[in-house]
C-alpha positions in Angstrom: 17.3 -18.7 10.0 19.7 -15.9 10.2 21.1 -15.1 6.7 24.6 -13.5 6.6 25.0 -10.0 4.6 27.2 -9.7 2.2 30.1 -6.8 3.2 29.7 -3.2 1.5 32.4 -2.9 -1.0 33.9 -6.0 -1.5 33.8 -7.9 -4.7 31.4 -11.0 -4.3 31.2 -14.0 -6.9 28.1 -14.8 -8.8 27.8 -17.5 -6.6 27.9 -15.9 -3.4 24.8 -13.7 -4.1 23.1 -16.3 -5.6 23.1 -18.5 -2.4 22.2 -15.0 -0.3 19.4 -14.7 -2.7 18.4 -17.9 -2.0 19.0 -18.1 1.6 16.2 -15.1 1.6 13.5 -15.9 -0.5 13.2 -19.4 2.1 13.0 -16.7 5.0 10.5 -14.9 3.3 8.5 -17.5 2.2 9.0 -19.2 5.7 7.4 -15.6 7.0 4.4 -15.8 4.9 4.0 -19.5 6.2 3.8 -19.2 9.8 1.9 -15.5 9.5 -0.6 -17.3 7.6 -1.0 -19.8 10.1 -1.4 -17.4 12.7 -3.9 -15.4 11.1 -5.7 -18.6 10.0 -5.8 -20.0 13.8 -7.8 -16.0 14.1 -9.6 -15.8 10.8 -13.1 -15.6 12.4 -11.8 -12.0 14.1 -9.9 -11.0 10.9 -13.4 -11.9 9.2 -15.4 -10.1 11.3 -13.5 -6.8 10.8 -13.6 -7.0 7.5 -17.1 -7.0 7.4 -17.5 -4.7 10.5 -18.1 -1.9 7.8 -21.0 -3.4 6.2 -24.8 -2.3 7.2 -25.6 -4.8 10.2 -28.6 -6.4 7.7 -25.8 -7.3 5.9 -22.9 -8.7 8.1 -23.7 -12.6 7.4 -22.3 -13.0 4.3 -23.3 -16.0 1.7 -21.3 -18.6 0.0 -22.4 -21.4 -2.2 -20.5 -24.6 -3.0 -19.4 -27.0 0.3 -15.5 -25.6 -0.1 -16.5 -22.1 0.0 -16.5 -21.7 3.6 -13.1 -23.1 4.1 -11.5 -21.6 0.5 -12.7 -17.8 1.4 -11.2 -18.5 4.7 -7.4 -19.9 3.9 -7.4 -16.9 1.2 -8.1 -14.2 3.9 -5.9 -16.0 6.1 -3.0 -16.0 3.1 -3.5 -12.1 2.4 -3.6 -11.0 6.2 -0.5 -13.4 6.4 1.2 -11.5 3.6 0.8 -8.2 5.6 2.4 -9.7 9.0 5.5 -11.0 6.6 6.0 -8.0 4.9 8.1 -6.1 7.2 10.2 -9.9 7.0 10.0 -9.6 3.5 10.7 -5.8 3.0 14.2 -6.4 5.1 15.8 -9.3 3.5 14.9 -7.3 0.0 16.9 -4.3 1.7 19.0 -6.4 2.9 20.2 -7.5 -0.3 20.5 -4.7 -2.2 21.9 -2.4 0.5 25.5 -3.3 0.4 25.4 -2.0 -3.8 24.6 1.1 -2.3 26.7 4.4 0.0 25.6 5.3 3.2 24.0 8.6 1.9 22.0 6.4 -0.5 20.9 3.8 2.2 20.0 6.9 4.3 17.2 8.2 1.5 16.0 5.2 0.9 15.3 4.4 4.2 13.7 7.6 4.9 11.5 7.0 1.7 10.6 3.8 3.1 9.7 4.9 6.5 8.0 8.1 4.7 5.9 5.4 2.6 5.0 2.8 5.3 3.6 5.5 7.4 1.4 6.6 4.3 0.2 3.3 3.3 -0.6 2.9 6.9 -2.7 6.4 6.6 -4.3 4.9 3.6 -5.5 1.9 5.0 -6.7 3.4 8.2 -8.6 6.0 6.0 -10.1 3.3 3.6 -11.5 1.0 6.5 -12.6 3.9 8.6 -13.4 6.5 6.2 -14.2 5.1 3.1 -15.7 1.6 3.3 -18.5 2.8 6.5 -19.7 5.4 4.1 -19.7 3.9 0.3 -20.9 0.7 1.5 -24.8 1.6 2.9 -25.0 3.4 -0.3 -24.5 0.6 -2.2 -26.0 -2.2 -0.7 -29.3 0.0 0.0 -29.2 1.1 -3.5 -32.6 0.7 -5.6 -33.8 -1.5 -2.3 -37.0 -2.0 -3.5 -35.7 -3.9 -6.7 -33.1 -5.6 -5.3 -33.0 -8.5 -2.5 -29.6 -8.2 -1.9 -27.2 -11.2 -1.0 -23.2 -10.6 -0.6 -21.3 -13.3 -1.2 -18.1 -13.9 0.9 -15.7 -14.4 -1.7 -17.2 -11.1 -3.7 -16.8 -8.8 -0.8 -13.7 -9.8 0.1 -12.4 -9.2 -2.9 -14.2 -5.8 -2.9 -13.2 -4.0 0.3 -9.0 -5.7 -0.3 -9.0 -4.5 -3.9 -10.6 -0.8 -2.1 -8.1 -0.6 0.3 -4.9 -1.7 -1.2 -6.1 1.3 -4.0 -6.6 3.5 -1.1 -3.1 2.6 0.4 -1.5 3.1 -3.1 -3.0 6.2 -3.9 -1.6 7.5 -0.6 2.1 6.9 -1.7 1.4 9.7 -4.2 3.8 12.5 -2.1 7.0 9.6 -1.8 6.3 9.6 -5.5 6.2 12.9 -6.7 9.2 13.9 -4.0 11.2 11.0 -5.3 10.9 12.7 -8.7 11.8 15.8 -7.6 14.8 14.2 -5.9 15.6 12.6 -9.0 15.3 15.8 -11.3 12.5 14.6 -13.6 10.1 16.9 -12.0 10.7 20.7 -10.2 8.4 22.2 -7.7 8.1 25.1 -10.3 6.6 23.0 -13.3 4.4 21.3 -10.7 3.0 24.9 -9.1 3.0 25.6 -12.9 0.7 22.2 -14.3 -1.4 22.8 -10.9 -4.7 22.1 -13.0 -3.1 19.9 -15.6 -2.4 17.8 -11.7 -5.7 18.0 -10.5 -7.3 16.4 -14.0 -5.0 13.4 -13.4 -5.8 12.6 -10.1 -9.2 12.8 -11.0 -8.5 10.5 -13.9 -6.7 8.2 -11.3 -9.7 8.4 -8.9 -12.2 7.1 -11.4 -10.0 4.1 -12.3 -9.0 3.0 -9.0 -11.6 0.1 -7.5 -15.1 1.4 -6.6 -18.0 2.2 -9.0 -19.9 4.0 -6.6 -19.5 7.9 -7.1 -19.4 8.2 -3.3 -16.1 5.7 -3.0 -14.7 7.9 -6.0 -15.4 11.3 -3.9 -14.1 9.7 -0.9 -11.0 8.8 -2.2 -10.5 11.9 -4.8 -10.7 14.4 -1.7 -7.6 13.1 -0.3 -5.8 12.7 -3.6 -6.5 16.3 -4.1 -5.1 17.0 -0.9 -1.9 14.7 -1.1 -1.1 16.2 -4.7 -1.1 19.9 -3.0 0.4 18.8 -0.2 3.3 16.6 -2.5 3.5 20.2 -4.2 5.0 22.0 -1.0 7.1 19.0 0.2 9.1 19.1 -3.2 9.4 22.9 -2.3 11.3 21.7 0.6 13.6 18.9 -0.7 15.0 21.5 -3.5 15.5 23.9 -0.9 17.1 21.3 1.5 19.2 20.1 -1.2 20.2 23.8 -2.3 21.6 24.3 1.2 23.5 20.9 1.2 24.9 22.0 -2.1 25.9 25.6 -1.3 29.2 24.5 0.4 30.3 22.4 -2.5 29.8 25.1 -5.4 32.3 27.5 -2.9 
């Protein structure tokens, strides 16, 4: 279903965005439908990547209860679904609020956007190739001669989404600080200043984030470091980029 965009600039009754609102929440929820679906008609695959990171001993994983099976599978299938609707879902959201905004506007928040997708997309790459193949043996080989270890499905799963989704998040951390900057509640200056004060927080922010193994909190601090130091020198750029767009207008 095609949903019609409501023209830039022109006044609009309540009713008018309220049907357009409408209108794209059923396409969005009809995305989420039919990519969960399609995942579900490929869960074993999407299954077996997920646990491609685990030791090989370990790749069978356990579920008790006669539902489990099925349950772990539909939720895997919703979640993977999720991710194939989300570009759906992020363009009817900009869809709707782009008219509200001026072309300059629309033009940095796309760039953000793009900016951000590509991170996440770091992230996740990072956390399942990375991150997971290493924290994992450490864990499940842990105190081995103690333990008889048995992972269940549903626990896993929940593990290595909750993992990456952190990892994908924490990536964002340069479209954050650079959106501040743009914004004027932060300067390149007070954060070359606070450079230590920066590094304490993202080590504060590495020891909440999912993973209570100290190699999954190395694994994802290292980057954080980086992407902090990295989120320092790109907000050097936007104020000078937006000194030289400025220069003309102060003559």
């Amino acid at each position: 279903m095609r949903v019609r965009r409501l023209p830039r600039g022109e006044e609009t009754t309540l009713d008018e965005h309220v049907e357009e609102l409408r209108q794209r929440v059923f396409v969005a929820i009809g995305a989420i439908a039919s990519g969960t679906v399609a995942a579900f008609l490929v869960h074993d695959r999407i299954l077996d990547a997920l646990s491609r990171p685990l030791p090989p001993a370990h790749r069978h994983l356990v579920t008790f209860g006669v539902a489990e099976p099925f349950s772990v599978s539909l939720w895997v299938s919703f979640y993977a679904g999720l991710v194939l609707a989300s570009p759906v879902i992020l363009w009817q959201v900009w869809s709707f609020f782009v008219p509200a905004l001026d072309p300059g506007a629309e033009r940095r928040i796309a760039g953000f956007a793009a900016f951000g997708a590509a991170l996440a997309a770091a992230g996740l790459g990072f956390g399942y190739d990375v991150l997971l193949p290493r924290a994992l043996p450490w864990l499940t080989n842990f105190d081995s001669g103690n333990f008889h270890v048995l992972i269940r499905a549903s626990d896993y799963l929940s593990f290595v989404v909750s993992v990456l989704l952190g990892v994908a998040a924490v990536f964002e951390l340069p479209v954050v600080v650079v959106a501040a900057v743009s914004l004027g509640i932060l300067t390149s200056s007070m954060l070359r200043r606070n450079r230590r004060v920066g590094y304490v927080i993202v080590a504060a922010v590495a020891l909440a984030l999912p993973g209570p193994d100290p190699v999954t909190t190395m694994l994802e601090l290292l980057p954080m470091w980086a992407l902090f130091e990295a989120s320092i020198w790109l907000s050097v750029f936007v104020e000078r980029r937006r000194a030289r767009t400025l220069a003309p207008l102060a003559e």
